[in-house]
N, C-alpha and C positions, 0 to 999 in steps of 0.2 A: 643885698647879696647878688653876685655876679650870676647872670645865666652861664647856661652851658655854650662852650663855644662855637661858634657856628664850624658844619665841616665846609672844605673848601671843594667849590664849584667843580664837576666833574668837568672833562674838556669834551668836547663834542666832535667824531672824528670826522675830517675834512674832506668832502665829497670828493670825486676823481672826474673828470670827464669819461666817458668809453672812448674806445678807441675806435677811428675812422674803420669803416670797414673797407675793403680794397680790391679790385676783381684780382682773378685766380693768378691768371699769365701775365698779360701785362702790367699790373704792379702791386705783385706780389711782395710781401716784406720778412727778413725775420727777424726786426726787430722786437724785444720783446714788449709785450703789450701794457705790462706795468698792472694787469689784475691780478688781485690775489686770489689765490687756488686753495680750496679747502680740502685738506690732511685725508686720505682715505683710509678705513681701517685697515687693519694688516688682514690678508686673506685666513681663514681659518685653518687652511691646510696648504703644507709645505708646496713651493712651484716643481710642479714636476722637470728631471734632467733633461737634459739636453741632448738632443737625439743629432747623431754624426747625420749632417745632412750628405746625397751624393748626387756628382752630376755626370754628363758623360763628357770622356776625357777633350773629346776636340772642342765641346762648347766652353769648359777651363778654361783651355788655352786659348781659347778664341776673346776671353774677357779678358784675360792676362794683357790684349794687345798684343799678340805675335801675328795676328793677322786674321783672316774671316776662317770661318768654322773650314769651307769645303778646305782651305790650304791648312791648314790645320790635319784634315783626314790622309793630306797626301803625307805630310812627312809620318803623322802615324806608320801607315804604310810601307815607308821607306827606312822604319823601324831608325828612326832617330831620338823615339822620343821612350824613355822609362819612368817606368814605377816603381818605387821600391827597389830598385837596383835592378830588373826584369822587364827585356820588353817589352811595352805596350802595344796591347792588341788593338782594333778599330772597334769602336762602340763602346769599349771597357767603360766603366762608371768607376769616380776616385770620390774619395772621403776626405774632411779635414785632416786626419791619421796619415796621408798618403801621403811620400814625398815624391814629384813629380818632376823629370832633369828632360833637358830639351839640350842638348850637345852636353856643355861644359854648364849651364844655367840651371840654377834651382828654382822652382815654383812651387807656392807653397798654396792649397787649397783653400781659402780661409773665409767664411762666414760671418758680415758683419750687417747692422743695418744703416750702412753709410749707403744713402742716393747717390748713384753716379754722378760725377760732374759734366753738365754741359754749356759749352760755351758757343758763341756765335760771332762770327771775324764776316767783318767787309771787304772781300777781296779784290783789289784792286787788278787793272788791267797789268797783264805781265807777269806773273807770279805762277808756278806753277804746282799744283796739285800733289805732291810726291814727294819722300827725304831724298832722297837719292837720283841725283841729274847728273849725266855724260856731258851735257855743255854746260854744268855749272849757272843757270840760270837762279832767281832767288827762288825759294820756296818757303809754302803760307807756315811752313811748319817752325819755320825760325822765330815767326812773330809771337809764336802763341806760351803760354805760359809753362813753366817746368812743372814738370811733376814725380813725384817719385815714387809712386804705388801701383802704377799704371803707366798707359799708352795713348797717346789721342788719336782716336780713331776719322778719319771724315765722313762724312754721309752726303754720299756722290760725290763727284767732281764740279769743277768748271776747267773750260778751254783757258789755254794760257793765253789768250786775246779776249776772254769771259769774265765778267765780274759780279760783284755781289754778293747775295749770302752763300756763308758755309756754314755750314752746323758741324762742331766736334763734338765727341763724346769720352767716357770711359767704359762706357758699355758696350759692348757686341750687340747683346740681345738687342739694342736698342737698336744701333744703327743698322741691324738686318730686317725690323721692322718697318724702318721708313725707307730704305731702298731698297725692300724686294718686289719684282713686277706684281707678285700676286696681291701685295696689298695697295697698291695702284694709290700709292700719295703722291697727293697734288703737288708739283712745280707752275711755280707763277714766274713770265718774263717781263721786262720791258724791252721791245723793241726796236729801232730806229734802222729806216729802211729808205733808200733814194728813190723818194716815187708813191703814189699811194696804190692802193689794192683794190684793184675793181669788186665788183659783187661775186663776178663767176669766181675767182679766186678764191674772195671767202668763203666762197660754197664749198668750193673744192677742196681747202685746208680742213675745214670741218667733217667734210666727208672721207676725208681719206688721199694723201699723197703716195706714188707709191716710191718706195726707197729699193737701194740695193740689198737688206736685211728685213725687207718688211714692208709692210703699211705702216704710217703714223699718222696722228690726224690732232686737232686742236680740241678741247670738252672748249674751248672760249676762245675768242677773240676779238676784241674791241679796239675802234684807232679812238688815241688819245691827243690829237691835234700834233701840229707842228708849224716848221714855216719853213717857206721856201719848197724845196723838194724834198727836205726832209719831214718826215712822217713818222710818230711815236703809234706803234702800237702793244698793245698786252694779252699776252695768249696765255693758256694753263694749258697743260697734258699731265697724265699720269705715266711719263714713264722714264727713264736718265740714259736713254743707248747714247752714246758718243755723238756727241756731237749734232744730235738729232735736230736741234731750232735751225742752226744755220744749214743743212742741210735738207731740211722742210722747205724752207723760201727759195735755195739753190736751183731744188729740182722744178720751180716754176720760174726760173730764170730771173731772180730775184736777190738785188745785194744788199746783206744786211753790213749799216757802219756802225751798228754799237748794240750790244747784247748785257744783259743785267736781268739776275737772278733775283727777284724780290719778295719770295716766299716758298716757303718748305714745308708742307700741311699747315699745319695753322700756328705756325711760328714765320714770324713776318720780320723783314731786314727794318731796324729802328732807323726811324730817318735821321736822328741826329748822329748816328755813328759814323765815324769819318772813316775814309779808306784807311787799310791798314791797320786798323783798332778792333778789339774787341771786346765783349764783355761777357759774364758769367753770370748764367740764370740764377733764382734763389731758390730754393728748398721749395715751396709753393708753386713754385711755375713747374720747375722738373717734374714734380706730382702731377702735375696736369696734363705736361706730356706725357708722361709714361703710363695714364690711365687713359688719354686717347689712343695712342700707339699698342697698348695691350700689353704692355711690358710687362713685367714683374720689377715693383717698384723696391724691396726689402733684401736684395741678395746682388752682393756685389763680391767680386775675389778681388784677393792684394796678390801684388807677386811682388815680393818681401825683398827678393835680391835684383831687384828691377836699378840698374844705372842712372846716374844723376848724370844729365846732360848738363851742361855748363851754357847759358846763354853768352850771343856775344854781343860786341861792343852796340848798343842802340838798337837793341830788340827787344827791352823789356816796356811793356805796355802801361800806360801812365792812365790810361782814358780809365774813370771813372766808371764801382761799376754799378750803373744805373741798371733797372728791369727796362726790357723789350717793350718800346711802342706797339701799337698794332694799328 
């Protein structure tokens, strides 16, 4: 008599590797990890509605990209800007419900939890800071990528004779946290100067130059070799007046032949990025910056009838987009 037949071999599932872990900023990922996530029960009780969030109306539009808050407060002011069909007052606070017109332009207040986007360009010598030029010079803003919910904002300038990092955003809040004086974030340069710098000098850059708007002075400054009569050095300050590096060495009778921006708080120019290039953080690094920065990471506005700029011929950016060195 036949036994019973045997049952067949259950399969044994097939281990995974974990996934590398990655630091936070410099190479951050969102690929996804490929672990599987276990099912959580449904909460017992219904999620409660959704409460009309509100902001005040010039920081709106200051995220929208029409420009920074205080310009923002003037055309308030100059009653350009409605609500509802009804002049807007200064301070008014609007709600998703509110429609919000700035001339002939709609803005629409809207609540999502998309992280703003930030990107980072090497800007090359020659290029100037601004859409809009009287002698038509290029500008960084041709290079950089279309968008159509937003505005790209910069955070600081450089001299059209200046190069290296820019940092863009789609946030306000953001970019008024890392250029405003009060919160004193660090700029890092690389210098290069016909000559080197005695000690009194560097005493005296440390302690204090005095300018036409002020005192400024260096938190750092280190020389980093060179040859010949040229001389590399690397200074930090905390602060962006106009022009203030080349005008620090000026007033001790000092010419600088090459200037380079190589760090913005603690977002650092990646060495392999080429002039002219840039690239976009990922969801991980942005997190990082905006919880050093103090930002508020979960509230961003669209402005819904915002213009599709059209790029043109050999502007659009091909560089690969890798996380930021440090």
């Amino acid at each position: 008599m036949a036994g019973p037949s045997a049952e067949p071999a259950k399969r044994r599932p097939s281990s995974r590797h974990s996934p590398k872990s990655t630091p936070a900023l410099a190479r951050g990922s969102r690929r996804n990890s490929g672990a599987r996530l276990k099912r959580l029960p449904e909460p017992p009780t219904p999620a409660a509605p959704v409460v009309a969030r509100s902001q005040k109306l010039q920081k709106v539009l200051a995220q929208a990209g029409l420009g920074s808050r205080r310009a923002m407060e003037e055309i308030i002011k100059a009653g350009k800007v409605k609500v509802n069909g009804a002049p807007a007052t200064l301070g008014a606070r609007v709600t998703t419900d509110d429609l919000i017109q700035v001339g002939r332009r709609q803005i629409k207040f809207k609540v999502t939890t998309r992280l703003p986007r930030v990107i980072l360009y090497h800007k090359p010598d020659g290029e100037i800071v601004t859409r809009d030029d009287p002698k038509g010079r290029p500008s960084v803003f041709e290079k950089l990528p279309v968008i159509r919910s937003a505005k790209w904002l910069a955070v600081g300038r450089l001299d059209f004779n200046t190069g290296g990092l820019l940092i863009f955003t789609t946030s306000g809040e953001l970019a008024n946290r890392l250029m405003h004086p009060r919160f004193e974030v660090e700029r890092e340069y690389a210098v290069r100067l016909f000559g080197a710098l005695t000690p009194a000098q560097i005493a005296e850059f440390k302690k204090g130059v005095r300018l036409s708007d002020g005192d400024a002075r260096f938190d750092m400054l280190e020389e980093q070799g060179g040859e010949g009569r040229n001389r590399w050095y690397r200074v930090v300050l905390k602060e962006g007046r106009n022009r203030v590096v080349r005008r620090m060495f000026e007033a001790l009778g000092l010419q600088v032949s090459r200037l380079m921006r190589v760090r913005f708080g603690i977002v650092s120019l990646p060495p392999r990025l080429k002039r002219g290039s840039w690239i976009e953080l990922k969801e991980s690094e942005i997190s990082q910056l905006l919880e050093w920065a103090g930002s508020t990471p979960a509230v961003q506005q669209d402005d819904l009838s915002a213009p599709v700029a059209r790029p043109s011929a050999g502007t659009q950016n091909r560089h690969p987009r890798k996380s930021p060195a440090r």
